[in-house]
DOMARNU-16430 format. One record per residue (C-alpha): residue number from 1; residue in one letter; chain; y, x, z. Coordinates in steps of 0.001 Angstrom, whole numbers, padded with zeros to 6 digits, m for minus. Each point is the difference from the previous one (the first is absolute). Example, Ala and Ser with C-alpha at 12.3 -4.5 7.8 and 13.67 -1.06 7.14 Angstrom:
2
+-------+--------+------+---------+---------+---------+
! kemar ! vodren ! segu !      py !      px !      pz !
+-------+--------+------+---------+---------+---------+
!     1 !      A !    A ! m004500 !  012300 !  007800 !
!     2 !      S !    A !  003440 !  001370 ! m000660 !
+-------+--------+------+---------+---------+---------+
This chain:
360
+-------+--------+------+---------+---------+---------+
! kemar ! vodren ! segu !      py !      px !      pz !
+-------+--------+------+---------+---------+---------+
!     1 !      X !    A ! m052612 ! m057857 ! m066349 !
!     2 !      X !    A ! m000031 ! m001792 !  003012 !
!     3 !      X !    A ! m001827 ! m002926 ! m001082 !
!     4 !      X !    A ! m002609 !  002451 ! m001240 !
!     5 !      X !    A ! m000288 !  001699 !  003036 !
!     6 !      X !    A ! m000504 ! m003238 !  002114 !
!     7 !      X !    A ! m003291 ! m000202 ! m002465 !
!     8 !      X !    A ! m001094 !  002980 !  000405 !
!     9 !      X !    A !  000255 ! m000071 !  003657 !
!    10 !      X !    A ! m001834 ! m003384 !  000351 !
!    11 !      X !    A ! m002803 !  001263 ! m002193 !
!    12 !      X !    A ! m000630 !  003430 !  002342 !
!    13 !      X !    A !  000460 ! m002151 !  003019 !
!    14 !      X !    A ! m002992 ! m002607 ! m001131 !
!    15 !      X !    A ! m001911 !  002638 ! m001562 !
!    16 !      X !    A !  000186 !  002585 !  003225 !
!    17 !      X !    A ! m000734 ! m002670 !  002473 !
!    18 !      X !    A ! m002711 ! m001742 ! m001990 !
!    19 !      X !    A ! m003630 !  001883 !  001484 !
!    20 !      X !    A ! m001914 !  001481 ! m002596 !
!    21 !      X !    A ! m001939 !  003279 !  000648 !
!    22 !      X !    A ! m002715 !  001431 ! m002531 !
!    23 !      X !    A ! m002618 ! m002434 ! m000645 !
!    24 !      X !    A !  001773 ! m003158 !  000955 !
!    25 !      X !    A !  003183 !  000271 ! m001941 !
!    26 !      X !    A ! m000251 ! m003799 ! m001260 !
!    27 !      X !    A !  003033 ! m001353 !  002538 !
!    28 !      X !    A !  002305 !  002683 ! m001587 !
!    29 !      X !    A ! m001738 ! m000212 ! m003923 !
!    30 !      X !    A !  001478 ! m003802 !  000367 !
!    31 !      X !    A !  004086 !  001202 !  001430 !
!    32 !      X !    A ! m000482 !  001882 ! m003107 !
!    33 !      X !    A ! m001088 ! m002436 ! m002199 !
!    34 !      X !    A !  002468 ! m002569 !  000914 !
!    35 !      X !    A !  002845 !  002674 ! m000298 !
!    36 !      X !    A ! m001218 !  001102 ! m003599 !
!    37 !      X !    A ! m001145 ! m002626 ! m001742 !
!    38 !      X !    A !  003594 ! m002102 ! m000897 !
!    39 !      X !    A ! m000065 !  003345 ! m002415 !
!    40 !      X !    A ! m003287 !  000695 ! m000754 !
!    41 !      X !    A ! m001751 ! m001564 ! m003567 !
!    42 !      X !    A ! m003218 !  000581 !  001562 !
!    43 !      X !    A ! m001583 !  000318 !  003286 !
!    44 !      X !    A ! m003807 !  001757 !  000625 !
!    45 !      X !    A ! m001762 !  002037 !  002208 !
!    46 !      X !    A ! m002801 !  002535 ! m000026 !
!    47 !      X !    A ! m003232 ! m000507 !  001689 !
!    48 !      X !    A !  001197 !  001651 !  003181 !
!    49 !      X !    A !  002862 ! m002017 !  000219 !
!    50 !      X !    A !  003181 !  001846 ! m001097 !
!    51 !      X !    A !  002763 ! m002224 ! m001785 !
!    52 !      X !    A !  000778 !  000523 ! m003699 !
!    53 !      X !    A !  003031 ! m001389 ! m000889 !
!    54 !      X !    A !  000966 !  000044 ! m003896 !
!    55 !      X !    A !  003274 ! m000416 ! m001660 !
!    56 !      X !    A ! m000230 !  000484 ! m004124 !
!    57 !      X !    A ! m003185 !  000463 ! m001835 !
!    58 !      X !    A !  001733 !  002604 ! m003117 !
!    59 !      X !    A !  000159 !  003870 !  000255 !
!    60 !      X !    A ! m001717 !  002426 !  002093 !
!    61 !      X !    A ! m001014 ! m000898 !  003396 !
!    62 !      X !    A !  001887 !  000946 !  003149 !
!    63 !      X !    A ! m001106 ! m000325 !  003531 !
!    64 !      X !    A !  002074 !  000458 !  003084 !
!    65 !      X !    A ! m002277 !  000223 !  002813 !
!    66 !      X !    A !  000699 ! m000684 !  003924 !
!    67 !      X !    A ! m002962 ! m000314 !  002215 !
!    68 !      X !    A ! m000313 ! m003648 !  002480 !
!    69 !      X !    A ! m002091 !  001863 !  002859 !
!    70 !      X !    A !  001633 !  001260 !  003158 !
!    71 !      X !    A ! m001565 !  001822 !  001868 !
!    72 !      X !    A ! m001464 ! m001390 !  003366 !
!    73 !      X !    A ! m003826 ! m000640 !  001432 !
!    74 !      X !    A ! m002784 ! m001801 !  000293 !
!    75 !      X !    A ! m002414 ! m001597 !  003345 !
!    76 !      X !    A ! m002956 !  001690 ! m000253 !
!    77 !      X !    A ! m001168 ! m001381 !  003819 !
!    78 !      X !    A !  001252 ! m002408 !  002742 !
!    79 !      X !    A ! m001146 !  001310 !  002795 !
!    80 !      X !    A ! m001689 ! m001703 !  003582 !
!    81 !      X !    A !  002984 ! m000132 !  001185 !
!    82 !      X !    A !  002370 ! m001354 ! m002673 !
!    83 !      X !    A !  001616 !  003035 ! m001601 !
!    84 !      X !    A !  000077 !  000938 ! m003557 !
!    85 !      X !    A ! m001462 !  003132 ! m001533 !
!    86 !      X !    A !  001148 !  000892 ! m003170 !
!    87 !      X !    A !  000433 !  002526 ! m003061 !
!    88 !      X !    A !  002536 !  001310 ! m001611 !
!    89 !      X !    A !  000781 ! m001310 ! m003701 !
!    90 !      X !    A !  002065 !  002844 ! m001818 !
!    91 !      X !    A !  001733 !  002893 !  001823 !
!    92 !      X !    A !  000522 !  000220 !  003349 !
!    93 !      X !    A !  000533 !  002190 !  003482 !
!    94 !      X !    A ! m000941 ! m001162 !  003416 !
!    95 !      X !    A !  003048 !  000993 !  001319 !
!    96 !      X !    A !  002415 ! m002675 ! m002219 !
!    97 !      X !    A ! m002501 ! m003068 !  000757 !
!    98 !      X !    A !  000501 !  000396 !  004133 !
!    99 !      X !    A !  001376 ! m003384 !  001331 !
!   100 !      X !    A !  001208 ! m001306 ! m002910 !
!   101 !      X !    A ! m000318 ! m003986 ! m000557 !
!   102 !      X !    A ! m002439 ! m001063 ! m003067 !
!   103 !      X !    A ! m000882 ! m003103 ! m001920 !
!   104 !      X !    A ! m003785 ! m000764 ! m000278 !
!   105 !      X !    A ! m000294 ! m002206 ! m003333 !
!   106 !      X !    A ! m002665 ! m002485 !  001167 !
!   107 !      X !    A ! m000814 ! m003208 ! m001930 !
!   108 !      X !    A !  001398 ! m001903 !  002419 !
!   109 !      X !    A !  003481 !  001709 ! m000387 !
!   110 !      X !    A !  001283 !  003096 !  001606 !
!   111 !      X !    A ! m000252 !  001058 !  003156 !
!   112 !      X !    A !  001872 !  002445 !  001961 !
!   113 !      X !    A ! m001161 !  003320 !  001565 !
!   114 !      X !    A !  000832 !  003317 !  001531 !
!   115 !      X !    A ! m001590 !  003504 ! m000631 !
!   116 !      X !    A ! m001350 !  001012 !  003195 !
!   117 !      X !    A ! m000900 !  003185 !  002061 !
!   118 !      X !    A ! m000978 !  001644 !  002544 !
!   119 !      X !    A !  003500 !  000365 !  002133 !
!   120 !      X !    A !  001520 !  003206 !  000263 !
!   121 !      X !    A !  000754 ! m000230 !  004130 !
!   122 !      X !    A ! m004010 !  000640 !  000299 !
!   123 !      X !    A ! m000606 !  002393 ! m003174 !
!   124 !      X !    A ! m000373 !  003578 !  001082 !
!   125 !      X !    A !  002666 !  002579 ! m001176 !
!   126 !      X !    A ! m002507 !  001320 ! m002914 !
!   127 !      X !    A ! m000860 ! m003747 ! m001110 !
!   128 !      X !    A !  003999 ! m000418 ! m000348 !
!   129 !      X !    A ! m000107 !  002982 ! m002228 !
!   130 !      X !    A ! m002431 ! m001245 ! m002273 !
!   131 !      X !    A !  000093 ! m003011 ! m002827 !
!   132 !      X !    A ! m002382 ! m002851 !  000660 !
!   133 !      X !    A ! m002647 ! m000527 ! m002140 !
!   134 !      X !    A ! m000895 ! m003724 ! m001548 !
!   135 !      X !    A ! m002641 ! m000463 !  002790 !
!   136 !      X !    A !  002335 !  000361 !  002715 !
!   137 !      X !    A !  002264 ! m002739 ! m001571 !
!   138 !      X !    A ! m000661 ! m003899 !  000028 !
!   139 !      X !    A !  002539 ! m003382 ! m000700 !
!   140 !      X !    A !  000843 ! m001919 !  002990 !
!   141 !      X !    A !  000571 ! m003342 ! m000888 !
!   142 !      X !    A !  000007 ! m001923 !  003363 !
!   143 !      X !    A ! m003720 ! m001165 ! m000561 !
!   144 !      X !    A ! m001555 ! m000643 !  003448 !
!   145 !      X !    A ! m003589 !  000802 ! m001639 !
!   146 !      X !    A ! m001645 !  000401 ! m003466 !
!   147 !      X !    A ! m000365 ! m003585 ! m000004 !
!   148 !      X !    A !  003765 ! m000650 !  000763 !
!   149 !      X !    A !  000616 !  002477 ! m003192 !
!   150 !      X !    A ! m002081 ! m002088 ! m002158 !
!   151 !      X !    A !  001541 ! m003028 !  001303 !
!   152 !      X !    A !  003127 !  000999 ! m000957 !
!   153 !      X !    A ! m001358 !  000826 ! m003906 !
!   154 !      X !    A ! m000790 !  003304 !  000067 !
!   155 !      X !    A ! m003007 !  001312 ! m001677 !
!   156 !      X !    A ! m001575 !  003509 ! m001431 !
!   157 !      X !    A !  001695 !  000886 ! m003015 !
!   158 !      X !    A !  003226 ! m001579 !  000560 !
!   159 !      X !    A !  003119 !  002470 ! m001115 !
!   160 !      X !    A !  002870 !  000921 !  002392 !
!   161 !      X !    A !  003547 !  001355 ! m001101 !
!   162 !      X !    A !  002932 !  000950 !  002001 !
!   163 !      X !    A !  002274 ! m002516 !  001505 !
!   164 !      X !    A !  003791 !  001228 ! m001220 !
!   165 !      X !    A !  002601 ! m002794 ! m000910 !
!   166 !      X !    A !  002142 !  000949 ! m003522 !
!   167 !      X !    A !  003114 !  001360 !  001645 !
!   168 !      X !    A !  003350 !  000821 ! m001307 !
!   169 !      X !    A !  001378 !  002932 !  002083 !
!   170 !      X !    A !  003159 ! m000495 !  001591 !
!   171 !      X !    A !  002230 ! m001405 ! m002373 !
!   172 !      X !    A ! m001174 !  003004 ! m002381 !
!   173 !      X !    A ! m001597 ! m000132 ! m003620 !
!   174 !      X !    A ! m003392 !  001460 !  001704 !
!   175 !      X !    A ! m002918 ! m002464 !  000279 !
!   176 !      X !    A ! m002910 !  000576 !  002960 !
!   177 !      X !    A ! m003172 ! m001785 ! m000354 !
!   178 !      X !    A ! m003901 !  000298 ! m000175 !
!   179 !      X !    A ! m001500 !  000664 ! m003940 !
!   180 !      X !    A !  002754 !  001652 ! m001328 !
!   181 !      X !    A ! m002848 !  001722 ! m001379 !
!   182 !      X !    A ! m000692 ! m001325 ! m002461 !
!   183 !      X !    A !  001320 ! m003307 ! m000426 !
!   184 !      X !    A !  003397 !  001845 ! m001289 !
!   185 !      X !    A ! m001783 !  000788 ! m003008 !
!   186 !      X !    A ! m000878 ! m003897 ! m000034 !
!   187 !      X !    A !  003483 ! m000674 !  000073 !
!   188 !      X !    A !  000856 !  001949 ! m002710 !
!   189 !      X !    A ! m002646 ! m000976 ! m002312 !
!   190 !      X !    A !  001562 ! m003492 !  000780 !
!   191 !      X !    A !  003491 !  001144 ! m000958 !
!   192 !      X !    A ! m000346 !  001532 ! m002778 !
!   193 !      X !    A ! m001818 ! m002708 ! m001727 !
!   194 !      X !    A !  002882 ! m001737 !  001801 !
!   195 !      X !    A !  003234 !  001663 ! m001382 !
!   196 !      X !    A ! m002074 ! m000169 ! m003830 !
!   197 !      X !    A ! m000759 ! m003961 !  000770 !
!   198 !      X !    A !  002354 ! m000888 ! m003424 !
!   199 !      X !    A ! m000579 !  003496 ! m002225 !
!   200 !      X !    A ! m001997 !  000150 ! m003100 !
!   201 !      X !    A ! m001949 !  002982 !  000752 !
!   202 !      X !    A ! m001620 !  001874 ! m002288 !
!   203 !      X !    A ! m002955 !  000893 !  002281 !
!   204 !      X !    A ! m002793 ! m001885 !  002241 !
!   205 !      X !    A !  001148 !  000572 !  003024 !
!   206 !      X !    A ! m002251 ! m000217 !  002921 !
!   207 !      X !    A !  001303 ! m000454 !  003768 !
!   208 !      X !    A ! m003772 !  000793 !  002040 !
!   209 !      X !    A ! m000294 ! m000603 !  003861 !
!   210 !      X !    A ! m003448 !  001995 !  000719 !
!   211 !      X !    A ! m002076 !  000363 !  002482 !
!   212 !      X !    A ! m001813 !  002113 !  002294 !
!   213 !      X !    A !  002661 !  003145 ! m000159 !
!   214 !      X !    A ! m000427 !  001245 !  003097 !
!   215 !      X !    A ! m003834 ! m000034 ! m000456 !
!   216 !      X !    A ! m000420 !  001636 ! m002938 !
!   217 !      X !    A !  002704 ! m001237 ! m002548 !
!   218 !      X !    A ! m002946 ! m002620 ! m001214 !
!   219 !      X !    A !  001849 ! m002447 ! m001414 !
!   220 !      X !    A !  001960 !  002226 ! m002334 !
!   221 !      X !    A ! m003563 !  000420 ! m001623 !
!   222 !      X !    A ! m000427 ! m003079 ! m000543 !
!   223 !      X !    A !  003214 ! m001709 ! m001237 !
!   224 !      X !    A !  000830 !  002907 ! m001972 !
!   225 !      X !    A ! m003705 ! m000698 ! m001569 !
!   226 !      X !    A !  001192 ! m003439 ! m000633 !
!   227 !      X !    A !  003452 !  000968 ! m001442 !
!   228 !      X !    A ! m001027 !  002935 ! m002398 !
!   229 !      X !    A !  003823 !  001659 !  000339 !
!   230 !      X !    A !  001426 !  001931 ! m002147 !
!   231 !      X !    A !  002947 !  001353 !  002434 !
!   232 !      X !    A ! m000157 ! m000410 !  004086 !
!   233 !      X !    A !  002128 !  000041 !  003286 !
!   234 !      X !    A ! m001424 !  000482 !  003283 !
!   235 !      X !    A !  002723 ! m000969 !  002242 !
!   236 !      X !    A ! m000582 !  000727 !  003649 !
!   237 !      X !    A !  001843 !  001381 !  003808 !
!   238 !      X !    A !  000939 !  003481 !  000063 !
!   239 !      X !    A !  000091 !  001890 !  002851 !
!   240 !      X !    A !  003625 !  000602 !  000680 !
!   241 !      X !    A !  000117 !  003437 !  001377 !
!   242 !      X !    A !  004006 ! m000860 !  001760 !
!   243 !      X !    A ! m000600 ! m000463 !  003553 !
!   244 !      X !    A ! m000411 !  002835 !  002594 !
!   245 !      X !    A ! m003143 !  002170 ! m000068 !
!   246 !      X !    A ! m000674 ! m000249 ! m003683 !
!   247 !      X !    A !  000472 !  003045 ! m001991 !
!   248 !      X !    A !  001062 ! m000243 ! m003789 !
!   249 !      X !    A ! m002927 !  001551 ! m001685 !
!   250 !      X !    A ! m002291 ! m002302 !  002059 !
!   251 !      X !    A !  001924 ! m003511 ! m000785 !
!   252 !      X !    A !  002963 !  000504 ! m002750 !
!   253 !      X !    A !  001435 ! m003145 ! m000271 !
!   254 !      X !    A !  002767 ! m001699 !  001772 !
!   255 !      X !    A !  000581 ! m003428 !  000638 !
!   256 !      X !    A !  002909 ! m001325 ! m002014 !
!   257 !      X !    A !  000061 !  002591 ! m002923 !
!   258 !      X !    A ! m002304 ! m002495 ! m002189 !
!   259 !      X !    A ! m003171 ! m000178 ! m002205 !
!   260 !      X !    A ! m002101 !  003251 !  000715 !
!   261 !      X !    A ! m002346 !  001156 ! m002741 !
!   262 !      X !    A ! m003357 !  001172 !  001320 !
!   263 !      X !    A ! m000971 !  002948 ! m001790 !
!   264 !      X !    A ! m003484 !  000676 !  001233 !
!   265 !      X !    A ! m002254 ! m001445 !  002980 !
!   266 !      X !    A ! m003229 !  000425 !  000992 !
!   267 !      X !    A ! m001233 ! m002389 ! m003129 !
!   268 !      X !    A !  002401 !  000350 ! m002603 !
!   269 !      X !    A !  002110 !  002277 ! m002124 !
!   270 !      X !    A !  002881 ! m001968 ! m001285 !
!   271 !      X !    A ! m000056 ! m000318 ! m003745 !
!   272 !      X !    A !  002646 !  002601 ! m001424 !
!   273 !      X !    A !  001224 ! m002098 ! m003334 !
!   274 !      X !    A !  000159 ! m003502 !  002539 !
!   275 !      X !    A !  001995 !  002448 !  002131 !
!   276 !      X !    A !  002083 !  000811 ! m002176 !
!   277 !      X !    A !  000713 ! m003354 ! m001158 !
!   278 !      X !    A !  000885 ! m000977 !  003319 !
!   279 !      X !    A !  002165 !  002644 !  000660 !
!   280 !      X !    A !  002254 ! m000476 ! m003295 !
!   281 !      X !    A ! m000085 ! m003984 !  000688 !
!   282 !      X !    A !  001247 !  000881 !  003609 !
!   283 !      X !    A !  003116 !  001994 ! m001277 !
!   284 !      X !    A !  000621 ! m002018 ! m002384 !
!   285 !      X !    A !  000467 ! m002614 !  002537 !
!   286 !      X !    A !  001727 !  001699 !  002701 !
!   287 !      X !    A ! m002723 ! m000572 !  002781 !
!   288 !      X !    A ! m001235 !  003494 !  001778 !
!   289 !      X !    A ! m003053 !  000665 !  000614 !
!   290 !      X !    A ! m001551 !  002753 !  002514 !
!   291 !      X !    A ! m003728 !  001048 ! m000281 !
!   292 !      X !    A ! m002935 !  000247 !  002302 !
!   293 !      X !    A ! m003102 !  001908 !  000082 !
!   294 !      X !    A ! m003254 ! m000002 !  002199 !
!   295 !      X !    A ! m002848 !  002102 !  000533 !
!   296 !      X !    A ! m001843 ! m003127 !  001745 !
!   297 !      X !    A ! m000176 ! m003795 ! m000738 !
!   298 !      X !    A !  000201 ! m001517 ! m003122 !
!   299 !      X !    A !  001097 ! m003904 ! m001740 !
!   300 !      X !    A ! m001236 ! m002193 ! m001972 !
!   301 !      X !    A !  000896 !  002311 ! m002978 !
!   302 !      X !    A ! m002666 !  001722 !  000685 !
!   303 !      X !    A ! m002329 ! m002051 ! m001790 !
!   304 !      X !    A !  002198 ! m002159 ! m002143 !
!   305 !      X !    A !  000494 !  003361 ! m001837 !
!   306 !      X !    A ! m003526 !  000732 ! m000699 !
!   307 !      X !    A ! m000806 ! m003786 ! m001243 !
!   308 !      X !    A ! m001715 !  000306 ! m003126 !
!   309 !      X !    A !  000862 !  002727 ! m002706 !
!   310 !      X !    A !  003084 !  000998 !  002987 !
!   311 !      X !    A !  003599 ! m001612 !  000637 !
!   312 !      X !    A !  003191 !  001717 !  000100 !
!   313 !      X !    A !  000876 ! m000787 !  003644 !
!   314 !      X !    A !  002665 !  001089 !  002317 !
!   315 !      X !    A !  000421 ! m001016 !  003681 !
!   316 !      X !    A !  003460 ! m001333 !  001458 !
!   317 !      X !    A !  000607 !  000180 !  003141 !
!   318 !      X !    A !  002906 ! m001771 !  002774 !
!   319 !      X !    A !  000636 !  002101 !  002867 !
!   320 !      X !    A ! m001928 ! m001372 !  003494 !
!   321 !      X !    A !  000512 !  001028 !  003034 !
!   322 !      X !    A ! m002576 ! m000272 !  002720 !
!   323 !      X !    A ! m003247 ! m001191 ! m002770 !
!   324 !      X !    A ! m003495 ! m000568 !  001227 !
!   325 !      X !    A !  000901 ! m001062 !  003409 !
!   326 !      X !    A !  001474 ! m003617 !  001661 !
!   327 !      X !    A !  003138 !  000387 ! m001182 !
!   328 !      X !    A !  002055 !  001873 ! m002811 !
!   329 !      X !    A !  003808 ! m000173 ! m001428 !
!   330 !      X !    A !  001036 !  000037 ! m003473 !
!   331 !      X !    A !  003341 ! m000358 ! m001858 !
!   332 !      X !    A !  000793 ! m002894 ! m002161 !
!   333 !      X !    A !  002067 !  001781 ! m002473 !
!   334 !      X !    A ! m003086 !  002301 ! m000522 !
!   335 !      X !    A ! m002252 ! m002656 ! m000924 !
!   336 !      X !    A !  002565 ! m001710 ! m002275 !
!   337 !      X !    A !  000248 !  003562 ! m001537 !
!   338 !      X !    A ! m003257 ! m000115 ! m001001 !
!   339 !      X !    A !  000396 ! m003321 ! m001439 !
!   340 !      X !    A !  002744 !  001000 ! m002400 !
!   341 !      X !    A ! m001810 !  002756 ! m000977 !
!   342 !      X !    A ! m003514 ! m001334 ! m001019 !
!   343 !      X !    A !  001963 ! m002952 ! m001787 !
!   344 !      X !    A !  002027 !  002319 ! m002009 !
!   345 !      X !    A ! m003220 !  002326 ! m001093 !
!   346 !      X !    A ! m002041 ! m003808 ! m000623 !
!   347 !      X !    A !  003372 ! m000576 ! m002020 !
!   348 !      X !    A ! m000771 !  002713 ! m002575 !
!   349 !      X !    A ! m003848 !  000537 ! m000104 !
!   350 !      X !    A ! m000924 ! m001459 ! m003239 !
!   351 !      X !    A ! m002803 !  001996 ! m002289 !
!   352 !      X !    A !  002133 !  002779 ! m001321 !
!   353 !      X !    A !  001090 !  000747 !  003630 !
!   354 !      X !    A ! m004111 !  000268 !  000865 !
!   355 !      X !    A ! m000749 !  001939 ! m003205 !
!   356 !      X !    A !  002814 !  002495 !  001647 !
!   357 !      X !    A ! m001499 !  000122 !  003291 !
!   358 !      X !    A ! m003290 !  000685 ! m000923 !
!   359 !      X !    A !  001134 !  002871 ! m002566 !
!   360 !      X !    A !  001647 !  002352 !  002945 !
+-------+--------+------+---------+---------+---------+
């Protein structure tokens, strides 16, 4: 086990540090690629560039789904005076980007920044009440002038992520980084096809790195277009609802009590027989699970299960602390959870265990 956590760690830490927000995902799509394909039979992509990787061509099809993009932003202006304007690029508040460090992706490398403000020594006491909005924030990058900026590389367009180093805490089993979201689900696509590497399975299975999640879940249009599945797995973060301040019914999962099934979101009612399966595969195996719910947001399931004629699809999620912001914290045991218990459900899903599925 400890060799294969050493893997698993070195594939999060090169996958988390690697940029890749929506729309420019190609640095990470190639971590991915590299990691995969010693186990894939086939490597592809959909027009939009999400990674397909194959392993059998017999049986129904099976996709396991993690989305490449992180979220982060994009230059929109370099202003007179050398600082960077900029968007958002999946969801964010003001109040989480204030002086934190950033990488711009330019082509001639990356470049370091800061979000900047107005300080709060000359804000008035109703300004320090309020969250700024977008216009009130720019990226300082040390530019003495918009020339200077475009000196350095920088041009309109040019995506931006958070600067935050993979981290192991304190001699602990939790891991801190930038992209936990959702390059976990990455890593699990990657280690599932992984731990199967020298199985005769009797399914296609399908380990998918999309893209554009955080804009729209576009990408899970498209490759799951390309793959035609029969049975998928969204795996993404979960909000981990264990730290002070969160109340149970908002956030019901808890970091280090494993896989959590997500019942219903704001695009997707999990399929009851694929449920089902799960569930029976997950005592059979001795891994708990704990289950999540949301009135808001949605995953890639979302529209992986509406592909076609309709997919059985369930969402899996690992417990994150701290999501859509510089930094979060996850558990390794939780993601390795979820590993053992997508590659004992893969294990079994040949065509009688579909037919099943579909019929409840």
């Amino acid at each position: 086990m400890g060799n294969e956590r050493e893997t698993l760690k070195e594939l999060m830490r090169e996958l988390t540090e690697t940029p890749g927000p929506s729309g420019n995902e190609a640095p990470v799509r190639k971590v991915m690629e590299k990691w995969v394909k010693p186990y894939a039979d086939e490597l592809t992509s959909d027009g939009l560039g999400s990674l397909i990787a194959r392993k059998g061509s017999k049986g129904p099809r099976v996709m396991i789904a993690g989305h490449l993009d992180e979220i982060g932003f994009m230059v929109t202006r370099i202003t007179d005076e050398g600082f960077l304007k900029f968007e958002t690029l999946g969801g964010w508040v003001t109040h989480m980007m204030l002086s934190q460090r950033v990488e711009v992706m330019t082509d001639k490398g990356i470049i370091l920044g800061v979000i900047g403000s107005v300080p709060p020594h000359i804000m008035t006491a109703e300004q320090r009440k309020k969250s700024f909005q977008m216009s009130e924030l720019f990226i300082d990058i040390g530019a003495k002038d918009r020339e200077h900026a475009e000196e350095m590389g920088v041009r309109q367009g040019d995506t931006v992520v958070p600067y935050s180093p993979f981290t192991e805490m304190n001699g602990t089993d939790m891991w801190l980084g930038k992209a936990f979201d959702n390059r976990i689900g990455c890593a699990v696509a990657v280690e599932v096809m992984r731990q199967l590497q020298n199985e005769a399975l009797p399914n296609a299975l399908y380990s998918v790195g999309t893209v554009q999640e955080e804009v729209g879940c576009r990408g899970a249009r498209t490759s799951a277009a390309a793959i035609q599945p029969d049975i998928a797995f969204a795996v993404d973060v979960g909000i981990a609802g264990d730290t002070p301040g969160v109340k149970a019914d908002d956030a019901p999962i808890k970091v280090g009590e494993g896989p959590a099934l997500v019942l219903v979101d704001g695009g997707h009612v999990v399929h009851r027989g694929l449920l089902r399966f799960v569930q029976q595969t997950a005592e059979e195996a001795g891994i708990p699970v704990q289950y999540e719910w949301m009135n808001g947001g949605a995953t890639d399931a979302s529209y992986i299960h509406l592909n076609n004629s309709g997919v059985p699809t369930i969402s899996i999620s690992v417990p994150t602390r701290y999501i859509h912001g510089h930094t979060a914290m996850v558990l390794k045991d939780d993601i390795e959870q979820v590993v053992a218990l997508l590659t004992a459900v893969i294990r079994k899903l040949d065509e009688q265990a579909v037919k099943q599925i579909l019929e409840q």
